[in-house]
C-alpha positions in Angstrom: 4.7 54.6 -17.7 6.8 58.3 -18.5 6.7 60.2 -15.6 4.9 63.2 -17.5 2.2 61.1 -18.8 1.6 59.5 -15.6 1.4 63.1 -13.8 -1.3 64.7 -16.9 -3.6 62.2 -16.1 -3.6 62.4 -12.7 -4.3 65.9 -12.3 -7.0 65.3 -14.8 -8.3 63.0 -11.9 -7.9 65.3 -9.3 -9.4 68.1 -11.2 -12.3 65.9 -11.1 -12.5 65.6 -7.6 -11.5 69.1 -6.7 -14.2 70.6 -8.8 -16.5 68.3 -6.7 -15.5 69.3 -3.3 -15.4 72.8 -4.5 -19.3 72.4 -4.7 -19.5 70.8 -1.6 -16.4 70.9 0.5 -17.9 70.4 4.2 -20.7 68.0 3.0 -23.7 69.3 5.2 -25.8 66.4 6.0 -28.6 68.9 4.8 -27.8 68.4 1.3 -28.2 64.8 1.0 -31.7 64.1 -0.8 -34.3 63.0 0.8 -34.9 60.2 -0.7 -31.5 58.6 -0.4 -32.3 58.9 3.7 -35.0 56.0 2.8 -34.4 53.3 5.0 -30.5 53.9 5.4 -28.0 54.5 8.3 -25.6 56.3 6.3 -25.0 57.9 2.9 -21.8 57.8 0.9 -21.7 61.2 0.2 -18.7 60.7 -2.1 -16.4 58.0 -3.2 -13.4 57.8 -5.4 -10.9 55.0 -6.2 -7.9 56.1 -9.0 -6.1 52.7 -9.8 -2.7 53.6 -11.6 -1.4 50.4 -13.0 2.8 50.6 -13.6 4.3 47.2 -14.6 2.7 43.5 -14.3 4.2 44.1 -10.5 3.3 47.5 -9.5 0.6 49.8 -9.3 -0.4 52.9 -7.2 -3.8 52.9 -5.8 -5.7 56.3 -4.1 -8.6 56.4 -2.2 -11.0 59.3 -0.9 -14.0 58.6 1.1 -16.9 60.9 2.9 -19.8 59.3 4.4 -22.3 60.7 6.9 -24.0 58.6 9.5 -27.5 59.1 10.3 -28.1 57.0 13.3 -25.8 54.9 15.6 -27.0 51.6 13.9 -24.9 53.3 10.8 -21.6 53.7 13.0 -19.8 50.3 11.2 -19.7 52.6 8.1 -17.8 55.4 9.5 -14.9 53.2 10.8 -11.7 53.2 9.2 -10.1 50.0 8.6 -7.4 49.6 6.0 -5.1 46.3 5.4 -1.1 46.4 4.4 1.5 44.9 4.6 5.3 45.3 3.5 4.6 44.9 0.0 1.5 47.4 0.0 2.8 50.0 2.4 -0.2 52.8 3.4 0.8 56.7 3.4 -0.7 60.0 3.2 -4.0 58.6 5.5 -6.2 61.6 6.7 -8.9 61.2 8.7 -11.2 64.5 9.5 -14.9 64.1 11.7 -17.4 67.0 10.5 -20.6 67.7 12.4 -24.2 67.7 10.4 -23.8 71.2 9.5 -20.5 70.2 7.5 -18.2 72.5 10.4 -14.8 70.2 11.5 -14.9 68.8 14.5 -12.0 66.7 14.7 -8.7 66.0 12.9 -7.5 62.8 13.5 -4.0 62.3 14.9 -2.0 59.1 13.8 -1.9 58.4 17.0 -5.8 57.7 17.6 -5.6 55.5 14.7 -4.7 52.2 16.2 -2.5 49.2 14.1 -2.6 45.3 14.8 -1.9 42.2 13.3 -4.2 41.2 10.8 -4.7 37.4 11.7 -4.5 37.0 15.7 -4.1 33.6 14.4 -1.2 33.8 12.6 2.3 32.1 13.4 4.0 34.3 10.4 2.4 37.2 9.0 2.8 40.6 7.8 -0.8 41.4 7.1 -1.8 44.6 9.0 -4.7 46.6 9.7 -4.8 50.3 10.5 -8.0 50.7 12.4 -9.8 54.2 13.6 -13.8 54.0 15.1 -15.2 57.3 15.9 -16.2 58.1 18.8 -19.4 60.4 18.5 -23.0 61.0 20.2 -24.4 63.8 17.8 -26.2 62.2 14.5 -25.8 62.5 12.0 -22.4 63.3 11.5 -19.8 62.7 8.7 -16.4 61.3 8.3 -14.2 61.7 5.6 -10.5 60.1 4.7 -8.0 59.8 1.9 -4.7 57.7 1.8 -2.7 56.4 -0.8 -1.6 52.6 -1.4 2.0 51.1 -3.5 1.1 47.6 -4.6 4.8 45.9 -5.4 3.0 43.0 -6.0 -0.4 41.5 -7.0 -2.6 38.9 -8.0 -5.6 41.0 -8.6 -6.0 44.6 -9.5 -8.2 46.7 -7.1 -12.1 45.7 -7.9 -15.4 48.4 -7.5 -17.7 47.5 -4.7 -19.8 51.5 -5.0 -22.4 49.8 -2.3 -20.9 49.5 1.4 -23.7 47.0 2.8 -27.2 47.1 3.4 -29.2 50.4 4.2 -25.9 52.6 3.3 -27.2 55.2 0.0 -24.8 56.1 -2.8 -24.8 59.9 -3.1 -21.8 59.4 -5.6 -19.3 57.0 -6.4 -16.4 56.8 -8.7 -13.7 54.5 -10.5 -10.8 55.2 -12.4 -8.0 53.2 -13.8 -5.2 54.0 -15.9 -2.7 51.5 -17.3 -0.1 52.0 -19.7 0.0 48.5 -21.0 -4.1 47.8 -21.9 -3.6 44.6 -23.0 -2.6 43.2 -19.4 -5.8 45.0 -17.7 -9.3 43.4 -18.0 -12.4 43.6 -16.4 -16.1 42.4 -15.8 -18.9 44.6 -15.0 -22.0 43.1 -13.2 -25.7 44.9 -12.4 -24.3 48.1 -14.7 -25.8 49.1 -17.5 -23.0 51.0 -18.9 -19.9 50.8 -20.4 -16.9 52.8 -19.1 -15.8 56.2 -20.8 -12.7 55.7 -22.2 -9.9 57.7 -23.1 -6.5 57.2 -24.4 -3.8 59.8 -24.3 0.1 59.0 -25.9 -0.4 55.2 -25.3 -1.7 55.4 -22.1 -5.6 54.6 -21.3 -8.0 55.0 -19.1 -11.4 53.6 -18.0 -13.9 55.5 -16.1 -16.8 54.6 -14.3 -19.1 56.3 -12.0 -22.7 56.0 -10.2 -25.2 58.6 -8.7 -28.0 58.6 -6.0 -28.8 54.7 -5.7 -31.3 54.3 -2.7 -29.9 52.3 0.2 -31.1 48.4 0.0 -32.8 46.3 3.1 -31.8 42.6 3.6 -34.7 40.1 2.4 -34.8 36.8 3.6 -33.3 34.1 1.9 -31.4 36.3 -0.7 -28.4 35.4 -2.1 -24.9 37.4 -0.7 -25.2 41.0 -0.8 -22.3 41.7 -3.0 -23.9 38.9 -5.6 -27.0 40.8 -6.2 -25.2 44.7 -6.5 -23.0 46.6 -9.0 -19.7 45.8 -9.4 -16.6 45.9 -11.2 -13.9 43.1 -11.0 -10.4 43.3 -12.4 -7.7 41.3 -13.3 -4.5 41.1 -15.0 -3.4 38.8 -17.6 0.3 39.0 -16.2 1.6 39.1 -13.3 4.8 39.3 -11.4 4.8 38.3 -7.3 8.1 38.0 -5.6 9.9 37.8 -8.9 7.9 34.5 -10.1 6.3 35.6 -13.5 2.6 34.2 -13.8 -0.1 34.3 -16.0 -3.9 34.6 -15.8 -5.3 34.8 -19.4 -6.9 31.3 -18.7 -7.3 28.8 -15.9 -5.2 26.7 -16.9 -2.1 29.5 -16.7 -3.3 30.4 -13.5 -3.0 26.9 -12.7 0.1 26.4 -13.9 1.8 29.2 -11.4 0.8 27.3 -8.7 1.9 24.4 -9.9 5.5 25.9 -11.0 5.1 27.5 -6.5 4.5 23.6 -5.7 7.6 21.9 -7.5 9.9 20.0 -5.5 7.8 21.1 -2.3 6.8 17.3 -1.8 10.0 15.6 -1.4 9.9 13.8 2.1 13.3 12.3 3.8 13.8 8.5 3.6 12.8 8.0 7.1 9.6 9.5 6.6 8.8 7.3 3.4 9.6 4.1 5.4 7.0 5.5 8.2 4.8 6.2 6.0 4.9 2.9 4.2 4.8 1.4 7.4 1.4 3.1 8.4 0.0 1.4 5.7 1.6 -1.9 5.2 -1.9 -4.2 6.1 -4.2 -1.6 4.1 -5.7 -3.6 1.0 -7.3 -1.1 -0.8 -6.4 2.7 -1.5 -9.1 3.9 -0.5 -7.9 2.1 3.4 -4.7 3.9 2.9 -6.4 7.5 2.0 -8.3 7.2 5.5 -5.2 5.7 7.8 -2.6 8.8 6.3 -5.6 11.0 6.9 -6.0 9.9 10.3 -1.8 10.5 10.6 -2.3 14.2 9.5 -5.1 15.0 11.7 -2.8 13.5 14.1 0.4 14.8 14.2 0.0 18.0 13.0 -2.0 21.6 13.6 -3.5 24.8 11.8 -1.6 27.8 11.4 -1.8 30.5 9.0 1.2 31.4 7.0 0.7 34.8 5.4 4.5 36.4 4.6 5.0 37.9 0.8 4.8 34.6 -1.5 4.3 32.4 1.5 0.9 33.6 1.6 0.6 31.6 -2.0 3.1 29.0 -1.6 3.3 26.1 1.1 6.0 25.5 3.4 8.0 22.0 1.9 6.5 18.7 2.5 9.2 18.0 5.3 9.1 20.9 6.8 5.4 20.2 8.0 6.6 16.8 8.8 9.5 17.9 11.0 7.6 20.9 12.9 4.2 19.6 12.8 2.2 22.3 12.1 1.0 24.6 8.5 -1.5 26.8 6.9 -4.2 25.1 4.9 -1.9 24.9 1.7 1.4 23.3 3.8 -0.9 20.7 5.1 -2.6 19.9 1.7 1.0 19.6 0.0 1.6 17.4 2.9 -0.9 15.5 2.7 -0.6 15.0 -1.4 3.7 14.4 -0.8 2.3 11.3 1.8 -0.4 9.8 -0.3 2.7 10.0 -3.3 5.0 7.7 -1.2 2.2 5.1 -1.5 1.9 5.9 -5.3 -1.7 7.4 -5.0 -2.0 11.0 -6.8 -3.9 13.8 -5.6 -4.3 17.2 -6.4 -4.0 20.5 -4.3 -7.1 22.5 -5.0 -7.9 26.2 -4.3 -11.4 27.5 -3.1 -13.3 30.2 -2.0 -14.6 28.9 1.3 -17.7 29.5 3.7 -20.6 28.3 4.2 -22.3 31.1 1.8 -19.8 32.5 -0.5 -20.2 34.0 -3.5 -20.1 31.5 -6.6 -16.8 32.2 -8.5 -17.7 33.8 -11.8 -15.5 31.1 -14.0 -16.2 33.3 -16.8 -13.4 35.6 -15.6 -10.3 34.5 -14.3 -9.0 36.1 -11.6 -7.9 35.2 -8.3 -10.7 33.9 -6.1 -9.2 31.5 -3.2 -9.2 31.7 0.3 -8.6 28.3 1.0 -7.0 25.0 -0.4 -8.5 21.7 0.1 -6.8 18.4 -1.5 -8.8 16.3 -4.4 -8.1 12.8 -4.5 -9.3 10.7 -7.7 -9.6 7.1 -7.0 -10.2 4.7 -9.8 -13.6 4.0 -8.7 -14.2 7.4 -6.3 -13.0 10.7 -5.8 -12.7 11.4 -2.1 -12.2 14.7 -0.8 -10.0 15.8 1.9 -10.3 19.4 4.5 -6.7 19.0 5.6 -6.4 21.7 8.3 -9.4 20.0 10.7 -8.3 17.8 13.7 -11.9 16.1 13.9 -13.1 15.8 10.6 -14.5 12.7 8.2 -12.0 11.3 6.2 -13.9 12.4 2.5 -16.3 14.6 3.8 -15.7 18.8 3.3 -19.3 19.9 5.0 -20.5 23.3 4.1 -16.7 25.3 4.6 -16.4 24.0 0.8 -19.2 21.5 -0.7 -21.2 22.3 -3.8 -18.7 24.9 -5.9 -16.6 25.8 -8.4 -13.0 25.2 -7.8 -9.8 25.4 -9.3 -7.9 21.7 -9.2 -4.0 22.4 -9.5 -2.6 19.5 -11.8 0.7 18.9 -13.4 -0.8 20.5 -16.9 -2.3 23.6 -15.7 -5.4 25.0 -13.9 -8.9 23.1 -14.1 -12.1 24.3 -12.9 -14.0 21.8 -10.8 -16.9 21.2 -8.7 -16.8 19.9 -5.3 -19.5 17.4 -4.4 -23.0 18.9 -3.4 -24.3 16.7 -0.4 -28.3 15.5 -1.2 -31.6 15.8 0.4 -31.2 12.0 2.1 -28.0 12.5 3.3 -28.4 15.6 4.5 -31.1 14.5 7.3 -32.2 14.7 10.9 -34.2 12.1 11.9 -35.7 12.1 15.5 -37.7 9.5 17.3 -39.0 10.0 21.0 -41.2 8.5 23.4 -43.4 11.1 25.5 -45.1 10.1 28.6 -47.7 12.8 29.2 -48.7 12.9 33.2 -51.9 13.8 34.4 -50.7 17.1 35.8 -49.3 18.4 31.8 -46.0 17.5 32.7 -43.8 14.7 30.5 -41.4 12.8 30.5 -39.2 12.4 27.3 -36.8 10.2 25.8 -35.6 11.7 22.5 -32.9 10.4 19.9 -32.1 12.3 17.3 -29.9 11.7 14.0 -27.9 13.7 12.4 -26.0 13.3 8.7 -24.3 15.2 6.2 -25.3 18.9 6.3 -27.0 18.5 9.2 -24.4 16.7 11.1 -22.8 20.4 11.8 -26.4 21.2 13.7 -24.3 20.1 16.8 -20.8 20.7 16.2 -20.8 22.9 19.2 -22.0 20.0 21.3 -18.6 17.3 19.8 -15.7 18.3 21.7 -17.5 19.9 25.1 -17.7 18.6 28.2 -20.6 16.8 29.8 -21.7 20.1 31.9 -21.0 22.7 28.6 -23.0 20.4 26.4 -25.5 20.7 28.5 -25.4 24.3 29.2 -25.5 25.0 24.7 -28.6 22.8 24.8 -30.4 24.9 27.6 -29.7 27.5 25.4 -30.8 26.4 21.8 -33.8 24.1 22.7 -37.0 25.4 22.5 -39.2 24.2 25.5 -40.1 26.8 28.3 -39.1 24.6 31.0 -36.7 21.0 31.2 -34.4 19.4 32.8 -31.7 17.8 31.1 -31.7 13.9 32.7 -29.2 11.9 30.9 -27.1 12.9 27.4 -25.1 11.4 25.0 -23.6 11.7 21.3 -22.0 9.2 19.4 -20.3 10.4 16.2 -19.9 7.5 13.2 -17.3 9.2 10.8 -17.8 7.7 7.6 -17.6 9.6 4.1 -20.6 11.0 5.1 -21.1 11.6 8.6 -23.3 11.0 11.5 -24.5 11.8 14.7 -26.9 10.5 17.5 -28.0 12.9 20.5 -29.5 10.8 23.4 -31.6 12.8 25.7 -34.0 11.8 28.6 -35.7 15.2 30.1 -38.6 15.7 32.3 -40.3 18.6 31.0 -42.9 20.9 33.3 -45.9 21.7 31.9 -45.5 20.1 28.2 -50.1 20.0 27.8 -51.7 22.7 29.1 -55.1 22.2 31.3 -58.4 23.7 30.7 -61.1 22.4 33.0 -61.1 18.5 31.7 -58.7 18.9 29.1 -55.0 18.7 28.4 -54.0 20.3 25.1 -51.1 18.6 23.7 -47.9 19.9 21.2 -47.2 17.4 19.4 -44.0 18.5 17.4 -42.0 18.2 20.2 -38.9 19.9 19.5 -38.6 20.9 15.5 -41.3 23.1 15.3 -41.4 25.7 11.9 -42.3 29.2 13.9 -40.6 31.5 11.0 -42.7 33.2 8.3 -40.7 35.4 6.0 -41.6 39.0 6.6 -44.0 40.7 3.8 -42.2 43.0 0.9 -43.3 44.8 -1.4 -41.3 44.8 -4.7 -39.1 41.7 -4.1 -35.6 42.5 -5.3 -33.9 39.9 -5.4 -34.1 36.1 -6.1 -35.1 33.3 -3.2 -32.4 31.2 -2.2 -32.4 27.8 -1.1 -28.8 26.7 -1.1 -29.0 23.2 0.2 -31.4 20.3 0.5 -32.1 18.5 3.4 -34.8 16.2 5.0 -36.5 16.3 8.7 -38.3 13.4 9.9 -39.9 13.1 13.2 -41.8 10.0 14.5 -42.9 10.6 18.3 -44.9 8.1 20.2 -47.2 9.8 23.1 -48.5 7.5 26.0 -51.8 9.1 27.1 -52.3 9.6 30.8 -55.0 6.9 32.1 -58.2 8.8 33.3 -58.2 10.4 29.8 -59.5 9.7 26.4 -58.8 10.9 22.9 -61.1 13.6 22.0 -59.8 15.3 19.2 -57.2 14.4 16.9 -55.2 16.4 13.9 -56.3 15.0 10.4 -53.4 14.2 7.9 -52.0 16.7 6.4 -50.0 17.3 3.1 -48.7 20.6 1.6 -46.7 20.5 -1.4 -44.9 23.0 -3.3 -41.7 23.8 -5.3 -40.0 25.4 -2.3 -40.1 21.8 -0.2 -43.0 19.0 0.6 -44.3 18.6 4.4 -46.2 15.7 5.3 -48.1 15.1 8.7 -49.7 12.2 10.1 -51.5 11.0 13.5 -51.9 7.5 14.2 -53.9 6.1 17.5 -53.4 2.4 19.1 -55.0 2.5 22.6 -53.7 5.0 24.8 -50.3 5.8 22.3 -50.5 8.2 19.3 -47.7 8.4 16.4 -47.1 11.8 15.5 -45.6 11.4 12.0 -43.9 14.6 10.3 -41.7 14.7 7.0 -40.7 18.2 5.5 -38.3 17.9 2.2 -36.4 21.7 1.7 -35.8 21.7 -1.7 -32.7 23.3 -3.5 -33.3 26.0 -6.0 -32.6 29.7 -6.6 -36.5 31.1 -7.5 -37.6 34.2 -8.9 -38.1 37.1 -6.4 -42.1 37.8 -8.1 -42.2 33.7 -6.3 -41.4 35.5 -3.0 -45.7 35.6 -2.0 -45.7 31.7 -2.9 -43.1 31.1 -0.5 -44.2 33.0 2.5 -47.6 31.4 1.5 -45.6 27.7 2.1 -44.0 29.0 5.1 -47.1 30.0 7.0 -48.9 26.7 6.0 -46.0 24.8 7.7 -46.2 27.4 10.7 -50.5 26.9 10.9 -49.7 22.5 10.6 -46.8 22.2 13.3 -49.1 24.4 15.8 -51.6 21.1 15.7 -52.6 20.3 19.2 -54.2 16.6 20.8 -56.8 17.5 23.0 -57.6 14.9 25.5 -60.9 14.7 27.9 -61.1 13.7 31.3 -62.7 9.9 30.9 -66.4 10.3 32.4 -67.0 8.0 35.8 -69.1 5.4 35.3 -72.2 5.8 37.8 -73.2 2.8 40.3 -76.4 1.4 39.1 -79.4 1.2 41.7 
């Protein structure tokens, strides 16, 4: 872009912003309207982000921020926190404090503002953060900063987030890019109903977006991730240039084919390591035997660290390289992993994905760059077994909720593919507890409990695996939910099959399990899953219910009735049924034992929010039929007969 060009438009854009502050330079927290103080902790008084793009490689970004804090539960979105690194150096960073009248009260120095390592994880990195949390006891109060950004490289352009989190208002907010090249700029706007202004000036263009006085938003239960359900503008290139390796991301399948072009000759292992490898493998009769031994080898020999130095952050360390040191970030160990499972002529395929157990679905509508992770993709003939190559403990084939159930982007010889990882079911993702409860006459009991747990749910006590005897023990004091126990005996055993297992032993003596009322003992009888959470109430719904997973409880618990006592009132069956999930509940009495039976299905789905009142309704009826009680009555003594 010509120098002259370059500077027009930007004092167009900082015309703009003067003329604003001009209006309001010290931003008294008086002028913010009423009705944006609804339910937030702070209001961003004013936003801007320019985004100059250069070349397919560079690009100058600037940044202005004031926001004023209302309350001390707002203080998160006064801090400063800005990441760099050598290739995205930060300069020109002001940071100024002004009081609720809009009068300066502090300028900060550089340095106040504090810089660390990005990843306290990381073996290699240059990601850095510059960090600065205000210090202040007067609300509300506002903080304003500017800096400037040089991106010499990039997969992605800068994107528009106007909304900072829940209960933060949007006074005003702004977004500009310029490009000189508009053919390698695109963009997708989401929750905006309008399209940018435009303007074009001796080649050069420019897309302009801004937003006034949105309210701030509340969190609802069960809603999907916050930045999925707000306005938003993502943007991409369609080339790219990082560390002098030319890409392209018009398609998928380009995209794909970068990676691929960072991966060649990365899996070439020494002869030494072949003939081990062979060797590990040499009584295996099938290749799905081999995929679990090498597995087993990886999770073996080598450990997780992050790599995160100019390309290196895209690109893995060489096949041998992991072999001879022992350790790498997620994509070394997956190109480990595929250069082993290629010396035993099985093919597999590095995949990248945006992990966490809640992330945002990938819009595969728009290509951009999306990953934060890279998992490896194994198609058997008969099977496709997936692999999580930077854990120690788990399953060979299973990935758990880190990356099941999405779209990903498989890396194959030919280019980029979009994918979808395996979403676990309602039966394998089940707890299933059994216990026998011996009820003494004083309301105390004594319990023996085992409980199951697969798929999904075999996480529910991945705190519990690797602990010692006295720390499991300690975590379970903690999360179960009886006033008063002792913890007996304990035991898990862990069966680590495709998908996984687990089985909690526990004998407890329990004080004061029935409670006594003159001749009775009122009994719980959902011993340890009880539903106790009902959705608050909310008016006007916003956003869709959802219910990411499906999984199955089932409880069977066996009560011995304490002699001297008789069965005087027992829970009917009961069945609620709905689209949200089915819950089933039955008592069955032999003698002096009674079966407490409970099922409850959770259904996967993503509802209408106008469904929200149905499913509190569901909720509450699940509450109301796991409060059901036994009442038992003192057994009358027989009189003597004259």
């Amino acid at each position: 872009m010509k120098l002259k060009n370059y500077l027009f438009l930007l004092l167009i854009f900082c015309y703009s912003i003067n003329g604003y502050a001009k209006k309001d330079t010290i931003y008294p927290c008086s002028s913010i309207p009423a009705d944006l103080k609804t339910n937030a902790n702070a209001v961003i008084r004013y936003e801007s982000t320019l985004l100059t793009i250069l070349s397919k490689s560079k690009s100058v970004s600037e940044y202005k921020t004031v926001v004023s804090i209302l309350n001390e539960n707002g203080n998160d979105f006064g801090n400063v926190e800005i990441y760099f690194d050598k290739e995205s150096p930060i300069f020109q960073l002001q940071i100024n404090i002004y009081d609720a009248n809009g009068k300066l009260i502090e300028k900060v120095k550089n340095s106040e503002i504090k810089e660390y390592s990005a990843s306290g994880s990381s073996l290699f990195t240059d990601n850095r953060v510059m960090y600065y949390e205000p210090v202040q006891k007067n609300y509300p109060y506002t903080v304003v900063y500017s800096y400037k950004q040089n991106n010499n490289e990039y997969l992605n352009h800068d994107s528009w987030y106007p909304y900072g989190g829940y209960r933060c208002a949007i006074q005003y907010s702004q977004f500009k890019v310029i490009t000189d090249a508009e053919e390698n700029f695109r963009y997708k706007a989401y929750f905006l109903d309008q399209e940018p202004i435009t303007a074009s000036v001796n080649g050069h263009k420019s897309y302009f977006w801004k937003l006034e006085n949105l309210p701030a938003l509340k969190s609802e239960p069960y809603s999907p991730p916050f930045f999925a359900t707000v306005p938003k503008v993502l943007c991409a290139p369609n080339n790219f240039e990082m560390d002098k390796v030319d890409g392209k991301m018009d398609s998928w399948n380009h995209f794909g084919k970068w990676f691929s072009a960072l991966n060649q000759e990365r899996d070439v292992l020494d002869e030494a390591t072949i003939a081990k490898i062979n060797d590990l493998v040499k009584d295996c009769k099938t290749d799905k035997e081999k995929v679990k031994v090498l597995y087993q080898y990886l999770q073996g020999k080598t450990r997780y660290v992050s790599i995160q130095i100019g390309i290196g952050g895209w690109q893995p360390f060489t096949a041998q390289s992991v072999e001879d040191k022992a350790y790498g970030d997620c994509k070394a160990l997956s190109n480990y992993m595929k250069s082993i499972l290629k010396t035993v002529h099985i093919p597999a395929y590095y995949t990248l994905v945006k992990a966490g157990n809640s992330a945002i679905a990938i819009d595969t509508g728009f290509v951009r760059n999306f990953a934060t992770h890279a998992i490896l993709m194994v198609p058997l003939q008969q099977d496709t077994i997936w692999l999580e190559c930077t854990s120690k403990t788990q399953a060979c084939g299973f990935l758990g909720s880190f990356t099941d159930d999405r779209d990903v982007l498989c890396i194959t010889d030919a280019g980029g593919k979009i994918i979808h990882t395996p979403a676990y079911s309602m039966l394998e993702n089940e707890q299933s507890r059994k216990a026998i409860v011996k009820v003494l006459p004083n309301g105390n009991a004594e319990a023996h409990v085992s409980t199951v747990y697969s798929g999904i749910q075999y996480e529910n006590i991945s705190n519990l695996y690797n602990e010692g005897l006295e720390d499991q023990k300690k975590k379970l004091y903690k999360s179960i939910k009886l006033p008063d126990f002792k913890i007996n005996t304990l035991h898990i055993n862990q069966e680590k099959t495709r998908i996984p297992s687990s089985v909690l032993e526990l004998d407890l003596d329990i004080r004061n399990y029935a409670s006594k009322s003159g001749e009775r003992l009122f009994i719980p009888l959902n011993l340890l899953n009880r539903s106790t959470y009902i959705p608050k109430k909310i008016k006007n719904r916003r956003t869709s219910i959802l219910m990411n997973r499906a999984y199955c409880d089932t409880d069977s618990i066996v009560f011995e009735i304490p002699s001297g006592y008789e069965m005087e009132s027992i829970p009917v069956k009961k069945s609620i049924h709905s689209d949200f999930g089915n819950y089933e509940r039955e008592v069955i009495q032999t003698n002096q034992h009674l079966t407490y039976i409970r099922k409850v299905q959770f259904k996967k789905g993503e509802f209408p929010a106008d469904r929200y009142e149905d499913f509190r309704n569901y909720q509450k009826a699940k509450v109301r039929a796991d409060k059901a009680r036994l009442v038992l009555k003192k057994t009358p003594l027989l009189s003597s007969q004259p």
